[in-house]
C-alpha positions in Angstrom: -17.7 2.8 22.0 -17.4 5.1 19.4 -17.5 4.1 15.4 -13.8 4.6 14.9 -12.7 2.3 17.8 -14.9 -0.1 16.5 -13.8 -0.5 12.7 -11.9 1.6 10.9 -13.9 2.1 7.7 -17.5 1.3 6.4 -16.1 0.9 3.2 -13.1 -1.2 1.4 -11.0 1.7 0.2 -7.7 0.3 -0.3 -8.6 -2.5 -3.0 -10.9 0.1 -4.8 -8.0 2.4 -5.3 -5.4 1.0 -6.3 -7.3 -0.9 -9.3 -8.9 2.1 -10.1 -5.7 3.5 -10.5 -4.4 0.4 -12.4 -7.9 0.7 -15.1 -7.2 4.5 -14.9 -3.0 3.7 -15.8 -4.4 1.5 -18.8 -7.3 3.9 -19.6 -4.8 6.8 -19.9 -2.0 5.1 -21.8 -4.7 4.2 -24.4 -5.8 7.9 -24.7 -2.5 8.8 -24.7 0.9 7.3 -24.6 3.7 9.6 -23.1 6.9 8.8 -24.7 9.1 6.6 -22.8 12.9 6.8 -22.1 15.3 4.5 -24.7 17.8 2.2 -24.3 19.9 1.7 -22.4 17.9 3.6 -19.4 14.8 1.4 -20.5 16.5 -2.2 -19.8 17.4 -0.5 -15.9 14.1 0.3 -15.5 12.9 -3.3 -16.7 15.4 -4.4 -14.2 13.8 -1.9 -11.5 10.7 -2.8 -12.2 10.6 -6.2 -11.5 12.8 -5.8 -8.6 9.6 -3.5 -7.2 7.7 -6.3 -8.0 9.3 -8.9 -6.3 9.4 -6.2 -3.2 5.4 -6.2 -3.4 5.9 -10.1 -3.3 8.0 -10.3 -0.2 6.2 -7.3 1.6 2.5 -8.8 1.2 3.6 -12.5 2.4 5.7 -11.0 5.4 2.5 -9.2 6.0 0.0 -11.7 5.8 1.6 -14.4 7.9 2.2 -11.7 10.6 -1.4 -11.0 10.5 -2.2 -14.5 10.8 0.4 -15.2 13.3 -1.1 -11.6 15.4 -4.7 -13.3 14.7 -5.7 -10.0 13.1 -7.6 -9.1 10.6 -6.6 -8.4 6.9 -9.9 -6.7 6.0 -9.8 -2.9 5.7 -13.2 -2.4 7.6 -13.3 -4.7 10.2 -11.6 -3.9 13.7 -8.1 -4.8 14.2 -8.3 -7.5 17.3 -4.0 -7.4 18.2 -1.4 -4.8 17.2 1.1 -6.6 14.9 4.3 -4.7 14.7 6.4 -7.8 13.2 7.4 -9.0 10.2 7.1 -6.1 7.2 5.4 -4.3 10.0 8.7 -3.6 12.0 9.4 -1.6 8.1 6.4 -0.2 7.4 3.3 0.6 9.5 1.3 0.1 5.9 3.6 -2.7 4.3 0.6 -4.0 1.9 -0.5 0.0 0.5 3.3 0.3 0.3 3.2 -3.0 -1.6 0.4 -1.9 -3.9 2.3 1.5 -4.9 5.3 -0.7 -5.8 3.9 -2.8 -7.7 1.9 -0.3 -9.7 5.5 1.2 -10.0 7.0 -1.7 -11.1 4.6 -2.8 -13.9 4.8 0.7 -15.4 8.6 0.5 -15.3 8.1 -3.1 -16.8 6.0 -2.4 -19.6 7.1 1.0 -20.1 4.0 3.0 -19.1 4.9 6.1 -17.9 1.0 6.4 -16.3 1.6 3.6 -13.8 3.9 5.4 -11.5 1.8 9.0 -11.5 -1.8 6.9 -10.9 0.4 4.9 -7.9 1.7 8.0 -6.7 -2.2 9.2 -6.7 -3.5 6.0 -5.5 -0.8 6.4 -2.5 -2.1 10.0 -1.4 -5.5 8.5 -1.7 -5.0 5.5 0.7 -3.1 7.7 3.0 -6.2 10.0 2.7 -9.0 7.4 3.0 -7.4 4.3 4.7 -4.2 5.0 6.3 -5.5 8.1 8.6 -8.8 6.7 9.9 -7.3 3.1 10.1 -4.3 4.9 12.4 -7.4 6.8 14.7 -8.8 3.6 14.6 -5.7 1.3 16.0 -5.2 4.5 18.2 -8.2 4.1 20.0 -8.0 0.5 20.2 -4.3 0.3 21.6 -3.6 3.6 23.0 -0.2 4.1 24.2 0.8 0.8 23.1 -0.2 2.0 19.0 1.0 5.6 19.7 4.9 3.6 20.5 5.1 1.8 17.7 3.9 4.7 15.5 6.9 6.6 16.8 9.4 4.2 15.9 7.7 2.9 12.6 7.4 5.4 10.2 3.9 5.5 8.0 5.8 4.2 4.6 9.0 3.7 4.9 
């Protein structure tokens, strides 16, 4: 059996990137702080922002109990041992990376960091990049026709 059918990844790129972007957000506001927009936009945004937030909640905990209901794994390099395609998953085909990006989102919009949404936005093309496409050969190869199905009716984010 080939690599790819057996695991998706050697290594854990998911949780890497998106507190890299997170130290990279703080890092960059602390170099330099874009302005931010004022009142009354500002209090929206608070209100958006936590509203992403509780969106990441909602989205991980769907995910994890279907996981644990599929009896799959949540680990980004070890083989996926059932196809789950409920809970968040009937959304998303990535509900936690689309989780992560939110919340990245919403904290920005919360404290009013402007470099919280661009380093989500980066950390998103870089799990797609990284994760996301091996992880899809991967589920491919494991499930065939079965995957390739639920890849047509689920789209990749939302």
């Amino acid at each position: 059996m080939n690599d790819i059918a057996t695991r998706p990844s050697q290594f854990p790129w998911p949780p890497l990137i998106f507190v890299g972007a997170t130290a990279a957000s703080i890092l960059l506001q602390l170099l330099y702080e874009p302005p931010w927009i004022g009142q009354p936009v500002s209090d929206i945004l608070f209100a958006v922002g936590w509203l992403l937030v509780l969106a990441w909640a909602a989205l991980l905990a769907s995910a994890l109990r279907a996981m644990k209901t599929g009896k799959t794994t949540v680990h980004p390099t070890k083989a996926a041992t059932h196809l789950v395609t409920s809970g968040a998953f009937a959304l998303s085909r990535n509900p936690i990376y689309l989780g992560n990006t939110l919340v990245l989102i919403g904290i920005g919009l919360i404290a009013g960091m402007a470099w919280f949404p661009v380093m989500a936005l980066v950390a998103a093309f870089l799990t797609q990049k990284l994760a996301i496409e091996p992880e899809e050969q991967h589920l491919a190869a494991r499930f065939g026709k079965k995957y390739r199905d639920y890849a047509k009716r689920v789209r990749r984010w939302i």
